[in-house]
N, C-alpha and C positions, 0 to 999 in steps of 0.2 A: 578512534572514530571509524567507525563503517559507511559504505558505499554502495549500496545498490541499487539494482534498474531498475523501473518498474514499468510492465509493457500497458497501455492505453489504447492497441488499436481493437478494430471491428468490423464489422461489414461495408460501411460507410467506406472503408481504407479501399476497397478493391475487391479482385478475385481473392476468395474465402484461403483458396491454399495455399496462392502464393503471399497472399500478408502471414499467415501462420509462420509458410517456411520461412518468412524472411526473419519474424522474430524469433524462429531456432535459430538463424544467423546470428542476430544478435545477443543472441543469450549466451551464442559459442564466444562470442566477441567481447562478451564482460568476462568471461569465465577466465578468456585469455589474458586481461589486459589487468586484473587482478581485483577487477570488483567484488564486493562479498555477495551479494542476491543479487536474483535473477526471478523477481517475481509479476503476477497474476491479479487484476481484478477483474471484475465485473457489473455488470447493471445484465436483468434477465431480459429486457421486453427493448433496447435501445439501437439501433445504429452501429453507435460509435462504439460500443462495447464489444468482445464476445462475454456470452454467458455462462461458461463451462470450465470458471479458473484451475481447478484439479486436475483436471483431464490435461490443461496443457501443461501445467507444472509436471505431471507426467513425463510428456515428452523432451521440456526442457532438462527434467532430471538427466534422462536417457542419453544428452549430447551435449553435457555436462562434467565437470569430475569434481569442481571445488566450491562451485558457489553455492549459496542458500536460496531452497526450489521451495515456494509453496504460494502463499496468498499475503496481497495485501489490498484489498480482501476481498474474504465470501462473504455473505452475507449470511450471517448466523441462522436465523430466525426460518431462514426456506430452506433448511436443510434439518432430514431426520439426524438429532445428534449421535445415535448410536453408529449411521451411517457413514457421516460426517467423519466421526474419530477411527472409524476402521480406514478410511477412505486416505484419511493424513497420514495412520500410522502406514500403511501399507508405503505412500510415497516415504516416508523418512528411512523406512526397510528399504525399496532399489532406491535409493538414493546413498545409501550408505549412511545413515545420523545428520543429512542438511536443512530439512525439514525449517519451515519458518510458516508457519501459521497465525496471519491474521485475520480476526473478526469483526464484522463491526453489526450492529442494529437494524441499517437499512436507514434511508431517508428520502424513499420513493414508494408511493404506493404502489405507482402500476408494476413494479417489482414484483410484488406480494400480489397482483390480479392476475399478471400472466402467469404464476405459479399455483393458483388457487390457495396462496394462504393469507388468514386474514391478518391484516392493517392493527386494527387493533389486537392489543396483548403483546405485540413484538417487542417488549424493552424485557418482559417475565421469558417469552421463550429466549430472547438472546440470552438472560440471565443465566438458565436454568442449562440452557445449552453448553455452555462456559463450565458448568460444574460439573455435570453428565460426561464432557470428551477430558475432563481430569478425573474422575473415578474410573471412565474406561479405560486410560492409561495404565494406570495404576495400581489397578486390584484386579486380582484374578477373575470373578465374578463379583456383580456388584449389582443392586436393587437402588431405584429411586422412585421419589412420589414426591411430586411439588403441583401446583397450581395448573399446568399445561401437558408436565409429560410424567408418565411413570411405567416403568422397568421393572421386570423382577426377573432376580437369578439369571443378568445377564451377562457373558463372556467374550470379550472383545479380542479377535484372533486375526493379525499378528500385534504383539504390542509394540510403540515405536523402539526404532535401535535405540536412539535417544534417550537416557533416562529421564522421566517429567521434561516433555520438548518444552521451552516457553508459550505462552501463548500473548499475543499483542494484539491491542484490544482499540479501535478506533473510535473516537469521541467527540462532539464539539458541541455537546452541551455541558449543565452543571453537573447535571443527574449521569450521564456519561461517562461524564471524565470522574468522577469519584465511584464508577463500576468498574472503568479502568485501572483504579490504583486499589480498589476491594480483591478486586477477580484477576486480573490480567498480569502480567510479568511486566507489562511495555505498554506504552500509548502510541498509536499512531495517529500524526496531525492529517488535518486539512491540508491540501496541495494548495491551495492559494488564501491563506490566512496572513496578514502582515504581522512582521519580528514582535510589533508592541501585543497584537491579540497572543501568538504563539507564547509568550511569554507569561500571563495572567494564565492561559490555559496549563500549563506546562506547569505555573505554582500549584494550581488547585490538584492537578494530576497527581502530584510530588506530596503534598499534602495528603491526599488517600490516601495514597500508599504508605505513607509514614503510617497513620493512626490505624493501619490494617497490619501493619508490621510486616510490610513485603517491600521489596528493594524496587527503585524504580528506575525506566530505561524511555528518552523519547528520541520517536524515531519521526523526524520530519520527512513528509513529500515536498519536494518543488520541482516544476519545470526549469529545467537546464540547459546549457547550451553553451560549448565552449571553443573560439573559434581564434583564428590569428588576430583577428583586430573586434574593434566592437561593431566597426560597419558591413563587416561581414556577418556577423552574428543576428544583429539586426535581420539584415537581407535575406539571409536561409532561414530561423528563426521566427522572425517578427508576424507575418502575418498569420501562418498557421498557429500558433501559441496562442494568439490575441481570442483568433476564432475560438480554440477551443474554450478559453475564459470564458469568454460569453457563453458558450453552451452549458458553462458552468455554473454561472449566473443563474440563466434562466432557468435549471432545476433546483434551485435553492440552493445549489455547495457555498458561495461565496455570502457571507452574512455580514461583515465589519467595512463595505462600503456604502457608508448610508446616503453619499454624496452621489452614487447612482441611481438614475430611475427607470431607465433604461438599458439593453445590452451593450449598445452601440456606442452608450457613453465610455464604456471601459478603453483605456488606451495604452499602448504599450510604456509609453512611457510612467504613469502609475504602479503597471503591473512591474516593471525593472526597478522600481524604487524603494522596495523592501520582500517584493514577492519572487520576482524571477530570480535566479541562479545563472546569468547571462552574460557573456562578454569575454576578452583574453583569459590566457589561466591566473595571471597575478587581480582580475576582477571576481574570478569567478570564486578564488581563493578568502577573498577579502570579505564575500557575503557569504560563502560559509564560515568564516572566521565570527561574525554577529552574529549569527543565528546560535553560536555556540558560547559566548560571550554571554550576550543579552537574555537568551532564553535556555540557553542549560543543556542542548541537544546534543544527545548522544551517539546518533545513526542518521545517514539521511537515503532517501529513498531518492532519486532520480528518475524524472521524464524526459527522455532525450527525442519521442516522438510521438507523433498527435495521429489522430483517423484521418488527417488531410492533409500530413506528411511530417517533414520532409521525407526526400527520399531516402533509403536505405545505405546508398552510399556515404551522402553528408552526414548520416546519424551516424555512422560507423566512424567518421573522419572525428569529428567531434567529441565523440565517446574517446578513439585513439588521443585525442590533444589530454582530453580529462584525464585519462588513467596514467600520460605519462609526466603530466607534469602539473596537474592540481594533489592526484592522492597522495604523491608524496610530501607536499607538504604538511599533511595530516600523522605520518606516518615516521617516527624514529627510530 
């Protein structure tokens, strides 16, 4: 079982360079402590996001030596794919073959407004995208023509160190999660979906990919947090986590609380009842142990911090308790 970080902050966080430099801190800080990735998303037009996940997987490469640098994720559909694929291989080249690229559809318009690309068609360009940055890999020169984009006698220079890098593919609908298991190597979940939903989505994902004849890999997100007692955890934790739920909320990511109608109804005590990854390492232990039981996960992605904190020290302390004494329980 794999472990990675996944960074979430943004503008929202503070001065631009010093939240940047702090997550080269922490990136140096999974790198060291034995995490597998050290990755990247985005929203383009948001706050609490930055929007330029490539560029700092970039830099995380660069002060880095072992973990897996790239996306989880870009957002397929606002990126030229020929681009796109030159843009990953080059990162899996100075990274040495660590490359982890994921993609997902987009589930924002104003995404697609502040980029100028249109709303509708993006399930055809995510498709087409997905099969474009695997022919670029792959073939010396290569020509496409589908519904959105078409190529001819194109050559994609450098190709990744990587042979065919996987590609992991983010989903949480029907029509998704079986593009996931058609197209994709890997699904990546929803950060706050509970074990029963991740579990239904996780058959249907496993399902496609059977009847496409590709092997399949799920790689959970959740918010995390691992501290000496649980009312510590709580305390550093609890309120910024809760905040960002709701933000989550309110742009549609959270869909399996139908018992909210409002943001403010969300409470942490909910959200710790099968969504967070929170508490000592023998708790924190215990609900990764379900999520891998119950719903079949392979990898999980980790948020160790929000665009409204904690601070950089607590993350690091936290992240130190994880690496030294939950991974190994994963690990023979």
């Amino acid at each position: 079982m794999g472990f990675g970080i996944l960074f979430t902050q943004g503008q929202i966080s503070g001065d631009p360079h010093q939240v940047l430099t702090e997550i080269l801190h922490q990136a140096e800080t999974a790198d060291r402590l034995g995490f597998d990735a050290a990755l990247t998303t985005e929203h383009k037009y948001s706050d609490e996001y930055f929007g330029s996940p490539l560029h700092l997987a970039y830099a995380i490469a660069a002060r880095t030596e072992r973990v897996r640098v790239g996306t989880s994720i870009a957002i397929a559909p606002l990126y030229n794919p020929v681009e796109l694929a030159q843009d990953a291989a080059m990162l899996d080249q100075l990274s040495g073959g660590r490359l982890f690229l994921g993609l997902g559809a987009g589930y924002l318009p104003e995404d697609f407004q502040t980029v100028g690309v249109p709303w509708a068609g993006r399930v055809q360009r995510f498709d087409e995208t997905v099969r474009i940055i695997r022919q670029a890999w792959t073939e010396d020169r290569f020509s496409f023509a589908g519904d959105t984009y078409r190529f001819e006698d194109v050559c994609v220079q450098p190709k990744p160190r990587q042979e065919n890098p996987e590609l992991h593919l983010a989903a949480w609908s029907a029509g998704g999660l079986e593009r996931a298991g058609r197209l994709g190597d890997g699904w990546i979940s929803n950060a706050l979906i509970s074990v029963d939903t991740m579990r239904g989505m996780a058959d249907a994902y496993r399902s496609a990919a059977k009847a496409a004849g590709r092997e399949s890999k799920v790689t959970a997100i959740r918010f995390c947090w691992t501290a000496p007692t649980r009312e510590e955890a709580v305390r550093d934790f609890g309120d910024t986590a809760v905040a960002m739920a709701r933000t989550l909320w309110e742009y549609g990511a959270i869909g399996d609380m139908p018992e909210v109608t409002k943001a403010d109804e969300i409470t942490l005590d909910a959200l710790c009842e099968d969504r967070f990854v929170i508490g000592t390492p023998d708790e924190c232990a215990r609900s990764l142990k379900r999520y891998q039981d119950e719903a079949g996960v392979d990898d999980f992605l980790l948020i160790f911090r929000y665009p409204t904190g904690p601070e950089l020290p607590k993350v690091q302390a936290a992240m130190e308790l994880f690496g030294r004494e939950v991974i190994p329980e994963f690990r023979s």
